[in-house]
PABA-964745 format. One record per residue (C-alpha): residue number from 1; x, y, z. Coordinates in Angstrom, 2 decimals, m for minus. Example, Ala and Ser with C-alpha at 12.3 -4.5 7.8 and 13.67 -1.06 7.14 Angstrom:
// PABA-964745
k	x	y	z
1	12.30	m4.50	7.80 $
2	13.67	m1.06	7.14 $
//
This chain:
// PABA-964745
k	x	y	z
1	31.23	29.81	m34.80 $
2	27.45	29.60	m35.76 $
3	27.60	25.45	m34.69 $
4	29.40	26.05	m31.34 $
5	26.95	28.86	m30.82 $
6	23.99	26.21	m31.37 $
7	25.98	23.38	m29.27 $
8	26.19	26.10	m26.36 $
9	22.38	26.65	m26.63 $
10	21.64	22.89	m26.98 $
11	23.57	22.20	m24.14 $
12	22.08	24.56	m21.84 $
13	18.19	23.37	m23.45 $
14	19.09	19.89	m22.08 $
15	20.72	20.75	m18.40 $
16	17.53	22.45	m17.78 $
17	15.05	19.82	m19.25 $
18	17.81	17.60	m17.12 $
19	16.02	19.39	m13.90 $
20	12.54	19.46	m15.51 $
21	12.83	15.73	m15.71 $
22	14.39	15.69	m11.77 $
23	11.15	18.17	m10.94 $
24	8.70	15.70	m12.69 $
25	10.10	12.81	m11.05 $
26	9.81	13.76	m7.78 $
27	5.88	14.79	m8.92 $
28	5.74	10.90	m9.20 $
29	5.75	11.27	m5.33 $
30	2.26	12.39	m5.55 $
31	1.25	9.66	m7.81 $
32	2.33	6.85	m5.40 $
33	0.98	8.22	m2.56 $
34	m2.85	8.48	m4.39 $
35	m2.09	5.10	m5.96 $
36	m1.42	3.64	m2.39 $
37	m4.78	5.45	m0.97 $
38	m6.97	5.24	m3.57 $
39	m6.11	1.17	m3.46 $
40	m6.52	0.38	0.18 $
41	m8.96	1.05	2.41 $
42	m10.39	4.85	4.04 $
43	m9.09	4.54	7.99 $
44	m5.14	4.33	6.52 $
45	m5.52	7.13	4.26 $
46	m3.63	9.49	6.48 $
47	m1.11	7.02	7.22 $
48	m0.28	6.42	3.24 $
49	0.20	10.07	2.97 $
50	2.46	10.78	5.93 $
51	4.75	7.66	4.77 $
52	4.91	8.71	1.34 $
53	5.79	12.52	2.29 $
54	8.32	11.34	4.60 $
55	9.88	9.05	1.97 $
56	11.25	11.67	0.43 $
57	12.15	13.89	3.33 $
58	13.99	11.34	5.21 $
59	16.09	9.74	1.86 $
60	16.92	13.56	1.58 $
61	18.49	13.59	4.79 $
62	20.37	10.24	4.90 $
63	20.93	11.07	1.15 $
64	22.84	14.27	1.66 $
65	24.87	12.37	5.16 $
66	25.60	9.49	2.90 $
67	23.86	8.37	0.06 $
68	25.12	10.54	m2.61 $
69	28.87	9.85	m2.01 $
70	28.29	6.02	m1.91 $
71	26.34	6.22	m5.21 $
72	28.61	8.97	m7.24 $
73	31.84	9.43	m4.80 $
74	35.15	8.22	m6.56 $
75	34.85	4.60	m7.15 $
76	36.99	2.04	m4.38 $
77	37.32	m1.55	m6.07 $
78	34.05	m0.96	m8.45 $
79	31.96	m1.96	m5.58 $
80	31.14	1.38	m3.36 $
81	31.75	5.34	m4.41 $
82	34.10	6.77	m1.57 $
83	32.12	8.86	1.21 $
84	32.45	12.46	1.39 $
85	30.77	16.00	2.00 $
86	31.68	17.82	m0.69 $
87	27.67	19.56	0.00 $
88	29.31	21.11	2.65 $
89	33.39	21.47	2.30 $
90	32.98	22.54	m1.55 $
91	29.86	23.85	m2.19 $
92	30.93	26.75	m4.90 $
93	31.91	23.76	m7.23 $
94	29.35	20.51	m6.16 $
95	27.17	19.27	m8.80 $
96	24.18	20.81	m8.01 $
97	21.88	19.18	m10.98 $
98	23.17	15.66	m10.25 $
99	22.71	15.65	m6.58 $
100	19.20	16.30	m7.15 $
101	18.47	14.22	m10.04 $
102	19.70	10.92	m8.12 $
103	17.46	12.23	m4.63 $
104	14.56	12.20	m6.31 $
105	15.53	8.59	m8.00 $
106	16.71	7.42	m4.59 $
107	12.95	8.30	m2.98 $
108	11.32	6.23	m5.70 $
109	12.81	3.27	m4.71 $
110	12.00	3.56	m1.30 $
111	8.33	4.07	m1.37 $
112	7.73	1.34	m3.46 $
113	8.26	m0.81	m0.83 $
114	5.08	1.39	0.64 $
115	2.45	m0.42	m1.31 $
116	2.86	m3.83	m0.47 $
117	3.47	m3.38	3.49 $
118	0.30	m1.30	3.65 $
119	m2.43	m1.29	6.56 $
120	m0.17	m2.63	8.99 $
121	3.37	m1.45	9.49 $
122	4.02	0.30	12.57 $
123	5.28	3.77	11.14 $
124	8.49	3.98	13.26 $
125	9.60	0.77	11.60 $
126	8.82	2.05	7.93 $
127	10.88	5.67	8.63 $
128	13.64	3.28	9.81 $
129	13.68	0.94	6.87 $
130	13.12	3.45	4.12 $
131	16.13	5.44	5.43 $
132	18.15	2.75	5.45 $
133	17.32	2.09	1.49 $
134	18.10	5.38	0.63 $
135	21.67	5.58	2.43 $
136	22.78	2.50	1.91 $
137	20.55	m0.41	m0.23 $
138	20.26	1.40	m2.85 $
139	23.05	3.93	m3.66 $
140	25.29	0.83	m3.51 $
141	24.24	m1.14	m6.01 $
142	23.21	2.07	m8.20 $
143	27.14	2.98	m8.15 $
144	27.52	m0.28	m9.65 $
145	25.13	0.76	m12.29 $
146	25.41	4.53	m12.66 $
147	28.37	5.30	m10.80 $
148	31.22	3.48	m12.47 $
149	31.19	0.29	m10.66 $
150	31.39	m3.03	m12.12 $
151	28.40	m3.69	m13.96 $
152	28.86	0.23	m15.82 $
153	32.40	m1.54	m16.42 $
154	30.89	m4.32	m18.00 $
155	28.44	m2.92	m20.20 $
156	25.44	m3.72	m18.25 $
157	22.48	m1.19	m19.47 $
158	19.83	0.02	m17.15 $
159	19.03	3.09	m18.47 $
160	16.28	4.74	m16.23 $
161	16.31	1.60	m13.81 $
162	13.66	m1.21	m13.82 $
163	16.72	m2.81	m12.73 $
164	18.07	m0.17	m10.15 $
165	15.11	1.21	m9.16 $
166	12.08	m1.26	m10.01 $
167	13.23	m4.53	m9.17 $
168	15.23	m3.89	m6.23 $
169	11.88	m1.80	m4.86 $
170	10.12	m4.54	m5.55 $
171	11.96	m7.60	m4.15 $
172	12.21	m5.32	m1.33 $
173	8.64	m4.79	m1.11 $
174	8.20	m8.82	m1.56 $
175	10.26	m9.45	1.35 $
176	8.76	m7.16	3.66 $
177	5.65	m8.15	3.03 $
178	6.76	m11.82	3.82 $
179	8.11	m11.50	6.71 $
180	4.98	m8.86	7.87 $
181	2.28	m11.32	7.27 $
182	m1.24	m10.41	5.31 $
183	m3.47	m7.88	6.92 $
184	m6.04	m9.85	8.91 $
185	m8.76	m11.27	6.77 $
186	m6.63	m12.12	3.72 $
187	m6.54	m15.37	3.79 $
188	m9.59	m17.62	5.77 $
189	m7.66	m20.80	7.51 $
190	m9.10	m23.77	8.59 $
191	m8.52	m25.41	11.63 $
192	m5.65	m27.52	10.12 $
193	m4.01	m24.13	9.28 $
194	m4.41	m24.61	5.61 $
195	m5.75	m21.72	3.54 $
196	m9.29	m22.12	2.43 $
197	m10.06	m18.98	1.14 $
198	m8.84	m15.65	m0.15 $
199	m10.67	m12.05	0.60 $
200	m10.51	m9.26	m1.76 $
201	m9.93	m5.90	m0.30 $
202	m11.15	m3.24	m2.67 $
203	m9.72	m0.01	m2.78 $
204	m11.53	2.66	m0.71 $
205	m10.86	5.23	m3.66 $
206	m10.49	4.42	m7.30 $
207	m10.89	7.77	m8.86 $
208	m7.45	9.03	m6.42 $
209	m5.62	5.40	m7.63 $
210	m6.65	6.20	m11.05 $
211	m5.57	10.07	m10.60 $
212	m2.08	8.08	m9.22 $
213	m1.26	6.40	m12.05 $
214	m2.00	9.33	m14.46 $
215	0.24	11.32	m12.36 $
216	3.01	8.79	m12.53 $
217	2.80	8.47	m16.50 $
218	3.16	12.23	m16.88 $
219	5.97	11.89	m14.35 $
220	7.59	8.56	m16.23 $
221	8.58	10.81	m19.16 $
222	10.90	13.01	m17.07 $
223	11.46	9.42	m15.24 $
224	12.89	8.06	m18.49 $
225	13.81	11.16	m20.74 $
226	15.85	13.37	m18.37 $
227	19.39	12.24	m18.76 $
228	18.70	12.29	m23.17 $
229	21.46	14.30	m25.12 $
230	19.59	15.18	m28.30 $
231	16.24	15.79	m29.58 $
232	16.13	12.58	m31.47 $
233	16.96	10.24	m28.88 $
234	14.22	12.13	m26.52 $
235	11.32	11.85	m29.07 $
236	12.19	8.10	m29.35 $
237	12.11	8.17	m25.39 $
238	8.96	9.66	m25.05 $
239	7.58	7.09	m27.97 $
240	8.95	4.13	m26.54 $
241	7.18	5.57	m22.86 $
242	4.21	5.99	m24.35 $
243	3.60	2.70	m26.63 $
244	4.67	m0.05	m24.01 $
245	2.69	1.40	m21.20 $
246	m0.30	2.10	m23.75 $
247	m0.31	m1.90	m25.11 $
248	0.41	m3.19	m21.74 $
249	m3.23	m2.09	m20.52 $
250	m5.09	m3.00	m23.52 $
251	m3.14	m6.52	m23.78 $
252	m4.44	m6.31	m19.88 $
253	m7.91	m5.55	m20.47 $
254	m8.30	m7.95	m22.96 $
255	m6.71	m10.61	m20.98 $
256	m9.04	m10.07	m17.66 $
257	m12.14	m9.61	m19.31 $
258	m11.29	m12.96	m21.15 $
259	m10.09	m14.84	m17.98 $
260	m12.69	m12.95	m15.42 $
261	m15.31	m12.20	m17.63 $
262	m15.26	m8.59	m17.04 $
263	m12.50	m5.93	m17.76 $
264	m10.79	m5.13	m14.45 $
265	m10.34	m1.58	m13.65 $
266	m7.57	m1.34	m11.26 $
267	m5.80	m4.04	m13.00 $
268	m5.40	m2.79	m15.64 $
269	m4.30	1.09	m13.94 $
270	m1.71	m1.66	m12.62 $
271	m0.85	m2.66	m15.96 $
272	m0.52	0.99	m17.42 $
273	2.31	0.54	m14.41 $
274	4.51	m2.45	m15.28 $
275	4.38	m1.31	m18.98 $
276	6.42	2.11	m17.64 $
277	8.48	m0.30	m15.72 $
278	9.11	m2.82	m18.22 $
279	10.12	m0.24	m20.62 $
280	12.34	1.89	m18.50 $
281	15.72	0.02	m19.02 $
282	15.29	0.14	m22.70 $
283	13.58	2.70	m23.69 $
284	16.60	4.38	m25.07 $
285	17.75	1.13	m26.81 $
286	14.81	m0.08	m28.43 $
287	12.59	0.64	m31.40 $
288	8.48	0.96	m31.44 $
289	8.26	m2.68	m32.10 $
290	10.52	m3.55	m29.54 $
291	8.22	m1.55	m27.09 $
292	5.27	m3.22	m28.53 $
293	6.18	m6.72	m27.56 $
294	7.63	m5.26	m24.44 $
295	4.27	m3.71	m23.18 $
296	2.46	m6.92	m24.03 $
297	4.41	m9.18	m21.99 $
298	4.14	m6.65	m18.92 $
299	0.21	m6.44	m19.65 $
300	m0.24	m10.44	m18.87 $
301	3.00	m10.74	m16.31 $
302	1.29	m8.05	m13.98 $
303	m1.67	m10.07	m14.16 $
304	0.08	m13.27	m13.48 $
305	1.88	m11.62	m10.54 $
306	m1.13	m10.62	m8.85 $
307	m2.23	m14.39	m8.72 $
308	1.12	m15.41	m8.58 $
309	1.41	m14.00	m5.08 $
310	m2.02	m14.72	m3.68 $
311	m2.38	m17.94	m4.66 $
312	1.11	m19.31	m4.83 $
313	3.49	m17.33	m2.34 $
314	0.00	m16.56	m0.01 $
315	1.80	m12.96	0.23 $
316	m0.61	m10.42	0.69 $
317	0.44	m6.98	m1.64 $
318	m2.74	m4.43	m1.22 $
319	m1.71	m2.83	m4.38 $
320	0.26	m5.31	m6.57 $
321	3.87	m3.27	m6.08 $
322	5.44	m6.60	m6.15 $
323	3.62	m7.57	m9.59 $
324	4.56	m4.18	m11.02 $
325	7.57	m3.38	m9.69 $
326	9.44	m6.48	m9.43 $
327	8.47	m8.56	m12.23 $
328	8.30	m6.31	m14.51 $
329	11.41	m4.75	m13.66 $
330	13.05	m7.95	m14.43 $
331	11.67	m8.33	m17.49 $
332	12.69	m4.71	m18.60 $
333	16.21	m6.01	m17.54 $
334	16.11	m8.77	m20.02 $
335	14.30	m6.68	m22.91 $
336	17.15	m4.77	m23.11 $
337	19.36	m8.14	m24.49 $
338	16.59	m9.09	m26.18 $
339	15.66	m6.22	m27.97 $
340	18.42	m3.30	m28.23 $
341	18.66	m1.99	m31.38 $
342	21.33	0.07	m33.06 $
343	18.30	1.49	m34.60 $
344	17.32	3.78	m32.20 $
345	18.52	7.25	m32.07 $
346	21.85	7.73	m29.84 $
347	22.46	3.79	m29.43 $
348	25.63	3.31	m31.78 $
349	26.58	m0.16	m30.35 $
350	24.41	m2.29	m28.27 $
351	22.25	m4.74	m30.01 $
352	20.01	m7.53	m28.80 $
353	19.48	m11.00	m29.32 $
354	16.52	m10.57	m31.48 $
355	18.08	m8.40	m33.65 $
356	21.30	m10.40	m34.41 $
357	23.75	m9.53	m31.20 $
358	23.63	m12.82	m29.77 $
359	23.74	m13.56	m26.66 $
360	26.43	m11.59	m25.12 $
361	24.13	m8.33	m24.03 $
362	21.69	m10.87	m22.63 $
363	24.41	m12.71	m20.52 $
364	25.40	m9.23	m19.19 $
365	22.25	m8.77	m18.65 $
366	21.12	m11.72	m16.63 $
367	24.28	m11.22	m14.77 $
368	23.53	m7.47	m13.78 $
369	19.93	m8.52	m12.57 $
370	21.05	m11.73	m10.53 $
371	24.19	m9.60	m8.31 $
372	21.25	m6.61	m7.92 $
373	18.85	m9.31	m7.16 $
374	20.86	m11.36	m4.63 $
375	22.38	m8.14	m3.39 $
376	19.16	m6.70	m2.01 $
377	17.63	m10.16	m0.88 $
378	20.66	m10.50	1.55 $
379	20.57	m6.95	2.90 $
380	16.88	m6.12	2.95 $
381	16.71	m9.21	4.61 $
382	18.32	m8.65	7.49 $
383	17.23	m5.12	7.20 $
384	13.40	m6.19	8.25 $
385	14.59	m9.09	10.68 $
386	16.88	m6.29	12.74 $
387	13.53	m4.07	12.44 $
388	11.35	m6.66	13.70 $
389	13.99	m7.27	16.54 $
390	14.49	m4.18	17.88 $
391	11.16	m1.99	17.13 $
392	8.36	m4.26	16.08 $
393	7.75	m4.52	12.48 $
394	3.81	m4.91	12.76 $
395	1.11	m2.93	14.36 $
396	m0.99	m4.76	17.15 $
397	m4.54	m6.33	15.94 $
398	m6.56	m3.73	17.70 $
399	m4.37	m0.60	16.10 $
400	m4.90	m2.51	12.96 $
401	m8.80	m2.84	12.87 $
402	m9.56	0.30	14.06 $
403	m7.02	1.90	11.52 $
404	m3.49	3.67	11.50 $
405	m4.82	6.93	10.51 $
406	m6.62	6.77	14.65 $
407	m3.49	5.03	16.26 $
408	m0.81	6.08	14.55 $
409	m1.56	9.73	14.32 $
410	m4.76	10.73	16.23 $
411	m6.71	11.18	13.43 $
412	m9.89	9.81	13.50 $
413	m10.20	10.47	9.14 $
414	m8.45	11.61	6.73 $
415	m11.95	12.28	5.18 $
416	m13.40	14.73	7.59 $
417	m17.70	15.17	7.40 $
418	m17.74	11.45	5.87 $
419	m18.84	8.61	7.75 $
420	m16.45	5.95	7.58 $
421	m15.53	2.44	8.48 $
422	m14.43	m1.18	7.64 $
423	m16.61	m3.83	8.66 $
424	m15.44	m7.35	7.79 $
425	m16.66	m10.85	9.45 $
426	m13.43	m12.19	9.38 $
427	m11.55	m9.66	12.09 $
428	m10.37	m9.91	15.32 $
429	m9.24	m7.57	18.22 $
430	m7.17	m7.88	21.12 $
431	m9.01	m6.11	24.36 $
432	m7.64	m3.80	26.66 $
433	m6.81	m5.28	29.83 $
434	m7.18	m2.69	31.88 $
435	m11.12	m4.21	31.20 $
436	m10.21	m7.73	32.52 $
437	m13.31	m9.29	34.62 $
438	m11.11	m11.96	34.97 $
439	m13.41	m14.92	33.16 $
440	m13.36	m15.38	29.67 $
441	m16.14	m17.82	29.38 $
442	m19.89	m16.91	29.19 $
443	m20.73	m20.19	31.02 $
444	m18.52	m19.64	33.90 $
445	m19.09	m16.12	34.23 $
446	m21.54	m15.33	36.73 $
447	m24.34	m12.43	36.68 $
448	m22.66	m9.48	37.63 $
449	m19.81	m10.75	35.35 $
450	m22.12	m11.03	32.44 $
451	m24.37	m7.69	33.31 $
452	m20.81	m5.59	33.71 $
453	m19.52	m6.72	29.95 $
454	m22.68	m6.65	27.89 $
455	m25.07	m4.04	29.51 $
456	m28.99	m4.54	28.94 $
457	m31.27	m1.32	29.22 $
458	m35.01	m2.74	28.23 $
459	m38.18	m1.89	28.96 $
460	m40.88	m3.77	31.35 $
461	m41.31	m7.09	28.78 $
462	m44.85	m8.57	28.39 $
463	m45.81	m12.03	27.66 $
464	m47.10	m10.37	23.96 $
465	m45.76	m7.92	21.91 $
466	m43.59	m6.60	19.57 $
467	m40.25	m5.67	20.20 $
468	m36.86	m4.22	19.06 $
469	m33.56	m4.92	20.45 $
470	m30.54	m2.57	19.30 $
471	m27.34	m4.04	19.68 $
472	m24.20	m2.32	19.74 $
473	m21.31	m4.24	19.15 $
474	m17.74	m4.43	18.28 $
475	m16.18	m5.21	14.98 $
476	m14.87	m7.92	16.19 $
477	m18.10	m9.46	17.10 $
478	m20.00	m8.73	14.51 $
479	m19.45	m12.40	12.98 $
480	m20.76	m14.11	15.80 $
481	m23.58	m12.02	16.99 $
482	m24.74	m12.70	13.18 $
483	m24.85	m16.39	13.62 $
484	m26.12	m16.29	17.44 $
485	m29.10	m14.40	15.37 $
486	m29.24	m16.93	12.82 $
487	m29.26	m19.69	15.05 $
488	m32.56	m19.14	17.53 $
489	m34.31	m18.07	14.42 $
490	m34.04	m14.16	13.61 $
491	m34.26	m13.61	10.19 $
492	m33.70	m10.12	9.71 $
493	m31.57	m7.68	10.73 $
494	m30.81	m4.17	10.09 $
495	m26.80	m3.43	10.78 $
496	m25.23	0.09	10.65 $
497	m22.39	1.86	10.96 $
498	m21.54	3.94	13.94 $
499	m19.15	5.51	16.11 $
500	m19.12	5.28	19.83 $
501	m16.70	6.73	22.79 $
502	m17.39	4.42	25.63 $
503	m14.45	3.32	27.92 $
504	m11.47	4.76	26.03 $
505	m11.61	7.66	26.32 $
506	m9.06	10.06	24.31 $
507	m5.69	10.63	25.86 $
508	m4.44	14.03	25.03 $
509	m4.93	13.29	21.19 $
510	m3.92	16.23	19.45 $
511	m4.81	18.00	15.55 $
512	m2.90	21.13	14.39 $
513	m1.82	21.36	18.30 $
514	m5.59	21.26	19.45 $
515	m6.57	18.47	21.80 $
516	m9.59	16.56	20.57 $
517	m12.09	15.53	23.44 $
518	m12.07	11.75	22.60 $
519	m11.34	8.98	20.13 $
520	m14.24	7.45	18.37 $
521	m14.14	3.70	17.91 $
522	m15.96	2.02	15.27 $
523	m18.49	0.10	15.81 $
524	m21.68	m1.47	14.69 $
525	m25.33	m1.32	16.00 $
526	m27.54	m4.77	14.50 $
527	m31.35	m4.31	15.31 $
528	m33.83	m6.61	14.92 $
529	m37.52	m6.79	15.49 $
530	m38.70	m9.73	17.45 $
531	m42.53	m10.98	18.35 $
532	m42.71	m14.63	18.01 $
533	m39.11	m15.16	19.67 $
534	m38.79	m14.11	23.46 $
535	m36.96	m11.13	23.85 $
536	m34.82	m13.23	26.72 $
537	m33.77	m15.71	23.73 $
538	m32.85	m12.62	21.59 $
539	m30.84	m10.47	25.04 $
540	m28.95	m14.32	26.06 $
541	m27.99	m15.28	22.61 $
542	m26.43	m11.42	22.06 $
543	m24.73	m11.48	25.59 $
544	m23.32	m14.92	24.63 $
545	m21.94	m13.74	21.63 $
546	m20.74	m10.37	22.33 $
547	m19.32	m11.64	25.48 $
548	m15.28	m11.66	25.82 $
549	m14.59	m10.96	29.61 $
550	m13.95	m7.20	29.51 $
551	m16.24	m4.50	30.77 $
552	m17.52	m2.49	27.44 $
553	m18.12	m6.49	25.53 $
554	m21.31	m4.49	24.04 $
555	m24.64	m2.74	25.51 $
556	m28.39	m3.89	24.45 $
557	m31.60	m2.02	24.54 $
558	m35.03	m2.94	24.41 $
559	m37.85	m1.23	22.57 $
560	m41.75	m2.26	23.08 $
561	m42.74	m1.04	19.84 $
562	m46.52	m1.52	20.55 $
563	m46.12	1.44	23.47 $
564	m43.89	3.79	21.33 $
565	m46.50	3.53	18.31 $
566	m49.17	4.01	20.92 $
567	m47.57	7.04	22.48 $
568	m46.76	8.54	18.98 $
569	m50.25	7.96	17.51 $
570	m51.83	9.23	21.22 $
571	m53.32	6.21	22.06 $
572	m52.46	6.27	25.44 $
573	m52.01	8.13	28.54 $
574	m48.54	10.24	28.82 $
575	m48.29	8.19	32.10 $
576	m47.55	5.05	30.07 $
577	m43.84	7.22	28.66 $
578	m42.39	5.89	32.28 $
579	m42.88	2.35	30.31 $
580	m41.28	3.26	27.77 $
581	m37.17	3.95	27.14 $
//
């Protein structure tokens, strides 16, 4: 009586530390989403966090309609669970604990796909596609896995899914980001179209990414230990979580700081990443040494990924999803043949090829990954091609530059009272053609043409003097007002960071249900002081440069800074302030 008494308890202990585990994983929600902002850049900040919330809010909804019954609904041919809506026909008797513990699964997969399309996915198109992974993409071939489909038949072992969830996030993630493109700047082309140069993008926020990935170890224990039975097999859980993740970042920082000459910070937060990854299929199967060796290889593969993709597949990944994710849930999918080990508490009959099973787990193993693998090529595929068909899968250039977080959602920041913007020399912008003056070359424009698109406000200009000439510009001008400078001779220049509202003006943008007055653009002012170079040299090279065809190209004013110190120091008569602007 006393041990059923104790097996009552201990089964009661472990269906609530079953939705502990569920509660923690979905806290791995937060974790992306500050890994995703802290990693790219300030003006998308608000769009990472809306994408990420609704992650999980729209995989609960297609979830509940259909996601659940494909993934755990009585099995038809080992290949799909039967459909059905038990939730709502047979509620007094549905498994509550299990439809929850699978949600919060099914949202991890889908916003790993997140990362790697980041700064440049049209919003509509990423609620479509990560709905479409949590009703149908995934829960398919989970069912296969977890549901009793073929590969649970088989004896294919995924237990927390770098297989499941990991890798088919991540080859998801790869092939969106493919078929996307890089986010302007990436990669520097010369006029043959080859690729001459590649430009780092450094995270806007590393103490949030860092927060992330804190938030997602804490959250990989429930990740990985939820569904245990017994105490033992838990502790070895929780060791085997801890030690691969742990030697995967220092076999990371040792590695960069070899290679780059300096130990790379958000690498190696990456590699604290694939280390969780690589470990979650076996973490239940192997021993400490097994997780050693395990975490080592994910420490260097992340790193290898990362290149991998920049330099090899020229796919742009803003925070290295596809490294993590993807390659290192493959390898977890192989550890487990290589390394299961009857060993390890609650693992009575699975055993490796390194620890005398042969080759038969492996081959089950390399099977499982290669049906997941070509599985969600096929599917997510034609998932992103229908997306691009029928919605647009990219934002335009302009929406892009100036930032989702503005023309997504009408907000100008997700960091309100801060100052902040992307300048980069290699951007571009498409115009608004409502601005069209209808000639797109400076030579062949004429006066008025030229006067309407880069507006001069000076003051009366003497044959001596000195004199400075503000600039304002657009971004996407910056790079060739610079050399314009360069070339008649300026060798200075003082460039800053500013918002204007000229032509656009705000269209019923709204915060909290409060229309805001207008949206800010970003833009930059370049001043320069000039004496020995005519201040017509300076004004014509600027015009030239900033010049596009559109009314609002840029506006310059002229300074005589002889007057305005004369004026200031009362040198002169306050007649001589009608001189000056």
């Amino acid at each position: 009586m006393t041990q059923e008494i104790l097996s009552a308890i201990d089964g009661q202990l472990f269906a609530v530390w079953f939705l502990i585990g569920a509660a923690l994983v979905f806290w791995m929600q937060a974790g992306f989403a500050m890994v995703e902002a802290g990693f790219t850049r300030a003006k998308n900040t608000g769009n990472i966090l809306m994408k990420n919330l609704m992650d999980f809010c729209i995989g609960t909804v297609v979830f509940i309609l259909i996601g659940f019954g494909l993934l755990l609904g009585e099995d038809v041919a080992g290949f799909i669970g039967k459909p059905g809506f038990d939730i709502f026909t047979a509620y007094e008797n549905f498994d509550y604990s299990n439809f929850v513990f699978n949600l919060v699964f099914c949202a991890t997969t889908a916003t790993i796909v997140s990362g790697a399309m980041a700064e440049r996915t049209k919003f509509l198109s990423y609620c479509v596609y990560s709905g479409i992974i949590s009703a149908l993409v995934y829960p398919i071939e989970a069912h296969w896995i977890w549901g009793g489909g073929w590969l649970s038949q088989l004896g294919f072992h995924d237990f927390a899914g770098s297989c499941a969830i990991h890798m088919v996030g991540g080859l998801s993630a790869l092939i969106g980001a493919k078929i996307l493109g890089p986010r302007i700047g990436k990669f520097v082309k010369d006029k043959d179209g080859k690729i001459t140069k590649i430009n780092a993008f450094p995270g806007h926020n590393l103490p949030l990414g860092c927060l992330g990935c804190f938030i997602l170890w804490l959250g990989w224990y429930g990740f990985n230990g939820a569904a245990c039975t017994s105490v033992e097999q838990l502790g070895s859980v929780f060791l085997t979580t801890t030690v691969a993740p742990a030697v995967a970042t220092v076999v990371c920082m040792v590695f960069t700081w070899v290679r780059y000459g300096k130990p790379d910070v958000s690498m190696c937060l990456n590699a604290s990443l694939a280390g969780l990854v690589a470990i979650t299929a076996p973490c239940d199967v192997t021993d400490c040494f097994g997780a050693i060796v395990i975490g080592a290889v994910a420490g260097v593969l992340v790193v290898f990924g990362v290149w991998f993709l920049d330099y090899v597949l020229r796919v742009d990944d803003p925070v290295g999803a596809v490294a993590v994710h993807f390659m290192n849930g493959m390898w977890g999918t192989i550890a487990v043949g290589l390394f299961a080990t009857t060993s390890a508490p609650g693992n009575d009959t699975l055993t490796g090829l390194f620890y005398g099973g042969g080759f038969t787990l492996l081959g089950k193993q390399l099977l499982g990954m290669f049906s997941v693998l070509a599985w969600t090529a096929v599917t997510m595929t034609l998932v992103f091609f229908f997306i691009k068909a029928v919605f647009g899968l990219r934002v335009s250039e302009e929406e892009e530059i100036v930032g989702l977080d503005s023309m997504e959602h009408g907000l100008p920041s997700a960091y309100a009272g801060f100052s902040i913007m992307d300048i980069s020399n290699t951007m571009t912008m498409e115009v608004n053609e409502n601005t069209n003056l209808g000639v797109g070359e400076y030579e062949a424009a004429s006066e008025a043409q030229k006067n309407a698109a880069v507006k001069v406000v000076q003051t009366p200009v003497s044959a001596t003097g000195i004199y400075k000439v503000s600039i304002i510009a657009k971004l996407s001008r910056y790079d060739q007002l610079k050399k314009a400078m360069n070339d008649i001779g300026v060798t200075g220049m003082t460039v800053t960071q500013v918002m204007g509202c000229g032509i656009q003006k705000g269209a019923g943008e709204k915060y909290r249900g409060v229309e805001m007055d207008a949206t800010l653009l970003p833009k930059v002012k370049v001043e320069v002081i000039v004496g020995s170079i005519p201040v017509d040299t300076v004004i014509e090279a600027a015009k030239k440069a900033l010049y596009t065809g559109h009314i609002g190209d840029g506006k310059i004013f002229v300074y005589n800074v002889d007057k305005v110190v004369k004026v200031r120091t009362g040198e002169v008569d306050m007649d001589a302030l009608q001189d000056v602007e």
